[in-house]
VEXSEPA-259578 format. One record per residue (C-alpha): residue number from 1; residue in one letter; y, x, z. Coordinates in Angstrom, 2 decimals. Each point is the difference from the previous one (the first is absolute). Example, Ala and Ser with C-alpha at 12.3 -4.5 7.8 and 13.67 -1.06 7.14 Angstrom:
2
[1 a [-4.50 12.30 7.80]] [2 s [3.44 1.37 -0.66]] 
This chain:
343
[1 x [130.20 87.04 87.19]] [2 x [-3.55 -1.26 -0.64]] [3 x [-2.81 2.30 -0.82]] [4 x [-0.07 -0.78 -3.41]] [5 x [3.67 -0.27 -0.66]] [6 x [-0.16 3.62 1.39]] [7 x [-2.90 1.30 -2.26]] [8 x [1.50 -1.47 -2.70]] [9 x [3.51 1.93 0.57]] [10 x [-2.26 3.25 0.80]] [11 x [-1.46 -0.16 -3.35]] [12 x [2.99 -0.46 -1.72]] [13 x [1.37 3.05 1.95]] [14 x [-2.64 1.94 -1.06]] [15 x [-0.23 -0.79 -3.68]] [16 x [3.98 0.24 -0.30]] [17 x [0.45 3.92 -0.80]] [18 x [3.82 0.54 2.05]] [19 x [-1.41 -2.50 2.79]] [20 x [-3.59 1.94 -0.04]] [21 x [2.10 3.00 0.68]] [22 x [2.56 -1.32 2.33]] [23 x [-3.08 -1.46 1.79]] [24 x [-1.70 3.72 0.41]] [25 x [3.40 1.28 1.32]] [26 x [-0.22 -2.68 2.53]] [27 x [-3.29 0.48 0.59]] [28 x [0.89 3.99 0.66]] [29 x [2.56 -0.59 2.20]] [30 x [-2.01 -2.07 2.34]] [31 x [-2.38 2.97 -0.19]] [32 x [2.24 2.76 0.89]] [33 x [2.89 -1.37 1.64]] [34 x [-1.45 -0.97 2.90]] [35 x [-0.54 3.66 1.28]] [36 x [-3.49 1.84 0.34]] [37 x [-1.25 -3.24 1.34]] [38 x [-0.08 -1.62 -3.46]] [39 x [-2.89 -0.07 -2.02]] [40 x [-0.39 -2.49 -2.91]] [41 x [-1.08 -3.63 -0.45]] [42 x [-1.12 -1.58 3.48]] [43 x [-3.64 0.79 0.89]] [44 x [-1.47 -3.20 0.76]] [45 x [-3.44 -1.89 0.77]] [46 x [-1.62 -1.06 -3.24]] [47 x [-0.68 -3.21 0.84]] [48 x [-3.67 -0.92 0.97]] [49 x [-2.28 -0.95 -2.83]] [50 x [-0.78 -3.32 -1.54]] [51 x [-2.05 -2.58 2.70]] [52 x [-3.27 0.53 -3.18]] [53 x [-0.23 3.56 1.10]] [54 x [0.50 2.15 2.40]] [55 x [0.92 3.24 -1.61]] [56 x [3.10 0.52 -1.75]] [57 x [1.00 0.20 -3.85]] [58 x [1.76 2.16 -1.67]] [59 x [1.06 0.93 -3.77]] [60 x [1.91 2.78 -1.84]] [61 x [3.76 -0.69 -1.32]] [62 x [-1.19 1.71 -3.27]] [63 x [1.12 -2.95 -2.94]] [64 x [-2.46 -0.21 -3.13]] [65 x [3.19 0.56 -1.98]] [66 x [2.65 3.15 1.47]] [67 x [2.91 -2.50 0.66]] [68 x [1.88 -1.22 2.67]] [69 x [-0.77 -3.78 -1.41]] [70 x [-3.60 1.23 -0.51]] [71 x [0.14 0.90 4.22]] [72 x [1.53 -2.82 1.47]] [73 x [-2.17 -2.71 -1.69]] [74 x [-3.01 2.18 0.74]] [75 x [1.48 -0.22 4.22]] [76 x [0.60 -3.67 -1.04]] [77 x [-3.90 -0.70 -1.04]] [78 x [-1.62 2.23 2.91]] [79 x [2.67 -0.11 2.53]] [80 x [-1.04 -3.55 1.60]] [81 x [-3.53 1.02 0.15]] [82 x [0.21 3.60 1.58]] [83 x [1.34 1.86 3.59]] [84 x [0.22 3.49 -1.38]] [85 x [1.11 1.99 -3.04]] [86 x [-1.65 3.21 -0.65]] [87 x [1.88 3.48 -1.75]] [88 x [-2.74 2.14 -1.60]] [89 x [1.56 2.51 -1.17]] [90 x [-0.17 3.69 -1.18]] [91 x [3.03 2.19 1.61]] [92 x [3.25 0.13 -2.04]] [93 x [-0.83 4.11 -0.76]] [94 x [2.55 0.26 -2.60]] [95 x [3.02 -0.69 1.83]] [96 x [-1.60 1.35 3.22]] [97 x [-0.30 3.56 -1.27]] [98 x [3.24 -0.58 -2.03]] [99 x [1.70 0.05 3.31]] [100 x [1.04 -3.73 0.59]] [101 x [-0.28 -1.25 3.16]] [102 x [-2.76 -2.52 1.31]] [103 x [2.69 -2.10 1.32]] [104 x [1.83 -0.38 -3.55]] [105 x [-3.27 -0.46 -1.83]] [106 x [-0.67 -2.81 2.87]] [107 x [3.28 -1.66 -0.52]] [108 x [0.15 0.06 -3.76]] [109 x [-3.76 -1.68 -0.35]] [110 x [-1.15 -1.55 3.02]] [111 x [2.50 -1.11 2.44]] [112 x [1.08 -3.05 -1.45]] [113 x [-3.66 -0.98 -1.14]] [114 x [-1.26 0.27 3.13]] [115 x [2.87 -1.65 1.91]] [116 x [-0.53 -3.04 -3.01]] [117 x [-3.33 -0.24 1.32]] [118 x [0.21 0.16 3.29]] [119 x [2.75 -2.92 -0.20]] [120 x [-3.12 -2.10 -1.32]] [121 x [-2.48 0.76 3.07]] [122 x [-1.88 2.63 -1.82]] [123 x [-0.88 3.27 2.18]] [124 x [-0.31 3.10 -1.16]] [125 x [-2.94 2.35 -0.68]] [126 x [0.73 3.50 -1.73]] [127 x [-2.93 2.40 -1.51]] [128 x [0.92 3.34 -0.66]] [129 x [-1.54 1.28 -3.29]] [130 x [-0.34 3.68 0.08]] [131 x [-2.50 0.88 -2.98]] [132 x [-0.55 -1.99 -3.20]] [133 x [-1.17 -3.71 0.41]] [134 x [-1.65 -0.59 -2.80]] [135 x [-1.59 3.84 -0.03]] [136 x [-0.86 0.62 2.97]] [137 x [-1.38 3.74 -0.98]] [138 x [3.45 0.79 -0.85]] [139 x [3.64 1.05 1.74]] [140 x [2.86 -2.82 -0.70]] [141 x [1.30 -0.37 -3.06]] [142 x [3.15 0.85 0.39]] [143 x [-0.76 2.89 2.09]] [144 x [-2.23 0.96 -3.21]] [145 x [2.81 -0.46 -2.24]] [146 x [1.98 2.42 2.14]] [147 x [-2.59 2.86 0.50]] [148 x [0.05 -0.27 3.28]] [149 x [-2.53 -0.90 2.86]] [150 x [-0.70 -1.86 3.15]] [151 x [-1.55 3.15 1.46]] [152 x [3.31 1.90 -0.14]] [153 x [1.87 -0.54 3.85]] [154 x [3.31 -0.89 -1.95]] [155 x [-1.72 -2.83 -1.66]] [156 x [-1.86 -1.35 3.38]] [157 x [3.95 0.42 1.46]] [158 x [1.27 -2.58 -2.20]] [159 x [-2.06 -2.52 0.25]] [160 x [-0.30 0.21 3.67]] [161 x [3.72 -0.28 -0.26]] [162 x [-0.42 -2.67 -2.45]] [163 x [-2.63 -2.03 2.25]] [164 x [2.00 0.45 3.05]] [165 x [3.33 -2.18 -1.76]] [166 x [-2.61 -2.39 -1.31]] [167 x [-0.51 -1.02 4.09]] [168 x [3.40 0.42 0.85]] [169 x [1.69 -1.75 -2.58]] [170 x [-2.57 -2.77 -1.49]] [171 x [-1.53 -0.13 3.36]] [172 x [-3.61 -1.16 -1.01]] [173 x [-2.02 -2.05 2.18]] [174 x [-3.12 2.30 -1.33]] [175 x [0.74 3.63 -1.38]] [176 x [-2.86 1.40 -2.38]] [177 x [-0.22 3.81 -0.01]] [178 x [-2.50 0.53 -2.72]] [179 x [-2.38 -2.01 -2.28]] [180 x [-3.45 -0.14 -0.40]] [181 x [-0.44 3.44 1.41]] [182 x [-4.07 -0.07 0.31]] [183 x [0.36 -0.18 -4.02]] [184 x [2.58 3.00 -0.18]] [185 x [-2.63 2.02 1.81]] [186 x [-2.49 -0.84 -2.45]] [187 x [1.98 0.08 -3.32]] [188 x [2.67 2.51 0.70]] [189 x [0.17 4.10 0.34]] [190 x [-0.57 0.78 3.67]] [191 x [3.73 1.61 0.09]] [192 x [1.08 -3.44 -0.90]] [193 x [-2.14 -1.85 2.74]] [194 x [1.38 2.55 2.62]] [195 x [3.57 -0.64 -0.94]] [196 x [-0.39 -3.64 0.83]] [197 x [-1.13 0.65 2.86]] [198 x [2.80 1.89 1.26]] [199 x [2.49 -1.87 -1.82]] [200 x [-1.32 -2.85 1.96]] [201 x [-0.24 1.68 3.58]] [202 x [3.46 1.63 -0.18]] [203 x [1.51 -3.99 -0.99]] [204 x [-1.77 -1.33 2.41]] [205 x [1.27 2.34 2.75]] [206 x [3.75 -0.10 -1.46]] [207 x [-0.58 -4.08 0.34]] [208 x [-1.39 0.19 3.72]] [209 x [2.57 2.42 0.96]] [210 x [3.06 -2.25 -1.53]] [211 x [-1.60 -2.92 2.32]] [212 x [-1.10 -2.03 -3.27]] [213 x [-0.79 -3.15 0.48]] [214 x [-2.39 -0.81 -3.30]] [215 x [-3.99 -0.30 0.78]] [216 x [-0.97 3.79 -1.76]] [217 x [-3.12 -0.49 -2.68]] [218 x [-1.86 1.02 -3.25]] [219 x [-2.34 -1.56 -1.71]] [220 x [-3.55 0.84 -1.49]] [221 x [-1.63 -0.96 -3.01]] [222 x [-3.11 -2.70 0.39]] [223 x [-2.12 0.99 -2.69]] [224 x [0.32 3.88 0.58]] [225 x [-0.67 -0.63 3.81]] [226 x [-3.07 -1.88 -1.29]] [227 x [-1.01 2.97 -2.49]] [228 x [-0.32 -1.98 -2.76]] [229 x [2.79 2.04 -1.75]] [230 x [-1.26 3.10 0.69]] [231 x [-3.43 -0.83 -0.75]] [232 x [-0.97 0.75 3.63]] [233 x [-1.51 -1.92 2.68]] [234 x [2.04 -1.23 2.81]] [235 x [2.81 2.00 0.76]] [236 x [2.71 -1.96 2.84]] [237 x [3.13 0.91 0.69]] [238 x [-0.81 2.19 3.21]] [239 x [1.82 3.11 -1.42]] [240 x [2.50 -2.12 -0.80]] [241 x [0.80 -0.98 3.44]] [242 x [-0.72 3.65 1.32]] [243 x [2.90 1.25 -2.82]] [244 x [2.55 -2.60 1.26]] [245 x [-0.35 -0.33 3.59]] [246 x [3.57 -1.78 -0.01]] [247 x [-0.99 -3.54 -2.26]] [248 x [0.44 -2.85 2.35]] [249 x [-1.12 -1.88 -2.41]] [250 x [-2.67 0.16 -3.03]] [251 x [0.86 -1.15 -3.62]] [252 x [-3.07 -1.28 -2.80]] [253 x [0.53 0.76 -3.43]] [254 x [-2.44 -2.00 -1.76]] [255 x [-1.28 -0.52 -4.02]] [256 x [-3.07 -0.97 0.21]] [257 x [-0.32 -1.31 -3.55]] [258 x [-0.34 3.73 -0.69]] [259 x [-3.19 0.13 1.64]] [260 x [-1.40 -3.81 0.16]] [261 x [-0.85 -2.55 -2.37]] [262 x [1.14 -3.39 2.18]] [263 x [2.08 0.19 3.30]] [264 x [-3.62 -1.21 1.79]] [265 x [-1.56 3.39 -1.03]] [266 x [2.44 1.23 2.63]] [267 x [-1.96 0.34 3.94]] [268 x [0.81 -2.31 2.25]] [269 x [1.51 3.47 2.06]] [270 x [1.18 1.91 -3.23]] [271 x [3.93 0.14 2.77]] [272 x [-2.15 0.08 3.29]] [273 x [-2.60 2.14 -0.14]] [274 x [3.54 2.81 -1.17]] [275 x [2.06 -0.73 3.33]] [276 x [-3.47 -1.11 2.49]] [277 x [1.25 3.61 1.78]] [278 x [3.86 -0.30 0.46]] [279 x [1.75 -2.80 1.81]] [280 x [3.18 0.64 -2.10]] [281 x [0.74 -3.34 -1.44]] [282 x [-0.48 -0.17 -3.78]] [283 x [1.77 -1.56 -3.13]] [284 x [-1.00 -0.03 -3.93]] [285 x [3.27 1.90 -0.94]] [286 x [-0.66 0.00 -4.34]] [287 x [-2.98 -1.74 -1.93]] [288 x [-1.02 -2.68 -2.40]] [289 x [-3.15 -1.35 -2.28]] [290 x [1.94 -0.28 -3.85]] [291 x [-0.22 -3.21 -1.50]] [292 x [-0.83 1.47 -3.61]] [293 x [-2.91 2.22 -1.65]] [294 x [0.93 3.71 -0.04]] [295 x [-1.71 2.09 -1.61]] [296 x [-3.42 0.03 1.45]] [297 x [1.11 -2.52 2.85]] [298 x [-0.85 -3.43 -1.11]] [299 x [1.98 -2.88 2.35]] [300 x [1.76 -3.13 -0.42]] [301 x [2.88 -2.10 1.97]] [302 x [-3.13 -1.50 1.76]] [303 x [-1.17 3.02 1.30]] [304 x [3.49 1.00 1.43]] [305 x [-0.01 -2.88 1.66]] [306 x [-3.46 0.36 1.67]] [307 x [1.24 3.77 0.92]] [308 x [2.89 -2.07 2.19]] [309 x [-2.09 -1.99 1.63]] [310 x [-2.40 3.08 0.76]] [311 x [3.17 1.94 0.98]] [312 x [0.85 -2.17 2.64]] [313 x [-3.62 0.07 1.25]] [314 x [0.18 3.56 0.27]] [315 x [3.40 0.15 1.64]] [316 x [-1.31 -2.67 2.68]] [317 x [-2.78 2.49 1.14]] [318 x [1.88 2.75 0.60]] [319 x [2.90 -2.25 1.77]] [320 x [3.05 1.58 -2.48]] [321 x [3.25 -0.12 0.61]] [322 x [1.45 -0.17 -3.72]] [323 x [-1.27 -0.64 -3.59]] [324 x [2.04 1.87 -2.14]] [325 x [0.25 0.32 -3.59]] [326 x [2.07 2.08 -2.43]] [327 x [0.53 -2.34 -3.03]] [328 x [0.64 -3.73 -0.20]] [329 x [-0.29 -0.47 -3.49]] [330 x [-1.13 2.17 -2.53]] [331 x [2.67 2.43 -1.48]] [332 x [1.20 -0.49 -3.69]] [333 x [-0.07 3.59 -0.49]] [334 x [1.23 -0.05 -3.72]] [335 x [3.60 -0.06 1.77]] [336 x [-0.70 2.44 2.72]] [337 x [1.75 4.00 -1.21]] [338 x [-2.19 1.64 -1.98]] [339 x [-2.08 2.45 -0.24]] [340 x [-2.21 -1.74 2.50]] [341 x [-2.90 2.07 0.94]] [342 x [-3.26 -0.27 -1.73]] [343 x [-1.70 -1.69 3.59]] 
């Protein structure tokens, strides 16, 4: 069968609801009938980036519009053009805490995506969200919603637990085990800070221990590293690496329209001058320059595409591995569920 004889009779498998499930059965039963030994959709190379560049690119499966149509042309557009696909994601709490298993949350949501886009070359890259992403001051939302917090051991339990299927199961090529954690410290409760920490630590010794084979990382936030979030001088991400002694690798989160009026404002070492004292190899794991006035941010499609062009300056001088980032197109949020937050 050809490649895209084969696509084209995956898509229709997945968009067909008794095939989509008989498809996840089969999917299941490669996963678990093979023993202990099984563990999910091969773990493979990505294959090496495009001859114009020497880092690899990468995009998030999240669809401008929540359907499966909405997905698959997204995977369509980007596909050809990228090596990785990146999961940013905060923890499923709710059904976590409920009592259901990682392994059945796995298999309901991810399994099939993930085995989908591995079939069309894509690796994988997984960051664990384990506060709020868009408040970074505050506990998860759902964990909010629940009255409950990442400080209690219970809570740090299950998404260790959670964390742990994520590498055994989806079997990323990079495994994130928290997010900009240099802006946690400086925007959330010190009881919050601490329980990332530990969550982090006790994953990353449950991973090591299971023999995982996934590069361990977190990322950092540029423009809190830089203090010009915090309305401090230079900060780096020093504690950073002293907190989470077990990255192998260093992630960039990165909106520097936030802070700068044209991408050339940025230094010519705005990503060096943060990783000039570790050799861990380094990646821009989230970021982007918008393409529209907000608010007090005034930019236009031209300036976007000067911020690519300065992005891939920046990425050359700190030799990165991957370019990743978390939307493709720009999400028609009138027909996401409401209420959507106010941020």
């Amino acid at each position: 069968m050809t490649h895209a004889r084969a696509d084209s009779a995956l898509r229709r498998r997945m968009t067909e609801p008794r095939q989509r499930a008989r498809l996840l059965s089969a999917v299941l039963l490669l996963l678990l009938g093979g023993g202990a030994c099984s563990r999910g959709p091969t773990r493979q190379e990505p294959r090496p980036p495009a001859t114009t560049r020497t880092w690899r690119m990468g995009f998030a499966p999240t669809p401008p519009v929540l359907t499966t149509e909405s997905l698959l042309a997204g995977v369509d557009a980007w596909g050809p053009r990228a090596e990785l696909t990146i999961f940013h994601e905060e923890l499923p709490w709710t059904d976590l805490l409920a009592g259901m298993p990682p392994a059945d949350i796995l298999q309901r949501d991810k399994v099939e995506l993930v085995a989908y886009l591995r079939a069309r070359g894509l690796g994988i890259v997984w960051m664990s969200d384990l506060t709020d992403g868009l408040s970074r001051g505050e506990e998860a939302p759902q964990l909010r919603a629940l009255g409950r917090s990442l400080a209690e051991p219970a809570v740090q339990q299950v998404a260790r637990d959670y964390v742990l299927a994520v590498a055994v199961l989806l079997q990323p090529e990079y495994l994130g085990l928290a997010a900009e954690t240099n802006l946690i410290r400086a925007a959330a409760p010190s009881p919050v800070y601490a329980a990332v920490v530990a969550t982090a630590n006790a994953t990353a010794a449950d991973l090591l221990a299971a023999g995982v084979p996934s590069t361990l990382c977190i990322s950092v936030q540029v423009e809190t590293a830089w203090g010009l979030l915090v309305n401090s001088s230079y900060i780096g991400i020093a504690q950073d690496l002293d907190d989470f002694p077990f990255a192998e690798a260093i992630g960039l989160s990165s909106y520097p329209y936030f802070v700068f009026d044209t991408p050339d404002a940025m230094p010519a070492d705005y990503y060096q001058r943060l990783v000039e004292t570790t050799s861990l190899p380094v990646f821009v794991a989230e970021g982007g320059w918008t393409s529209a006035s907000v608010g007090a941010v005034v930019s236009s499609p031209e300036l976007q595409a000067r911020y690519f062009e300065r992005q891939a300056e920046l990425l050359d001088s700190v030799h990165a591995t991957a370019w990743l980032q978390l939307l493709y197109a720009d999400p028609d949020l009138s027909t996401w569920p409401s209420p959507l937050p106010a941020n």
